[in-house]
C-alpha positions, 0 to 999 in steps of 0.5 A: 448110056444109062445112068443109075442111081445109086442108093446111099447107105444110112448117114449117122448125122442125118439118123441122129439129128431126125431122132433128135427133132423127134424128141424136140417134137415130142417134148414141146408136145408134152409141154403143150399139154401141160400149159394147156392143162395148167400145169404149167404156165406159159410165163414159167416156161419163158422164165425157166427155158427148157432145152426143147423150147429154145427155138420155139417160136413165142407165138406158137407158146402163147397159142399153147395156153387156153383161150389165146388165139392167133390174135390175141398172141399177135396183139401181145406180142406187137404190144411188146415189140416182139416179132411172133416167129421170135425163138423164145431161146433168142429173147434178152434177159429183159424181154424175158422177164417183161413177158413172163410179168405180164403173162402172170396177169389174170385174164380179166385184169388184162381186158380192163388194161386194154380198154 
């Protein structure tokens, strides 16, 4: 006896949520390139949390910015008691407004703070 497989006629669930992970993926592109062009700062994007940055990770934000790395973004955030896979749409009130203040530090004061 053989058994075939049948092909499956298109799922409009499945259609729309991958054109709208395609949109989320293209938008937080964008944003990137913004944060990373100073266009936009990283703290205003916590602040004012756009609909595609809510299940971002904060980590992969803060990485997003000039000159923060890895490290750097996991030294922040251990600093702040914040795991680095935290969505950023899942951060209180509190927490929100703890990193976008100390995002708004200028690098260099930021150095000084840490020796």
């Amino acid at each position: 006896m053989t058994q075939t497989a049948t092909m499956m006629t298109s799922d409009p669930q499945r259609e729309a949520a991958l054109k709208r992970a395609n949109e989320v993926r293209l938008a937080r592109a964008a944003l990137k390139r913004r944060i990373a062009g100073g266009a936009v700062s990283a703290a205003d994007v916590i602040l004012d949390l756009p609909e595609e940055a809510k299940s971002w990770p904060v980590c992969e934000l803060l990485r997003s910015q000039r000159r923060w790395g890895n490290q750097r973004c996991v030294k922040f955030l251990k600093r702040n008691e914040i795991p680095e896979r935290k969505q950023i749409g899942t951060l209180t009130k509190r927490q929100r407004e703890l990193l976008a203040q100390q995002l708004g530090v200028s690098p260099s004061l930021e150095l000084v703070q840490a020796q």
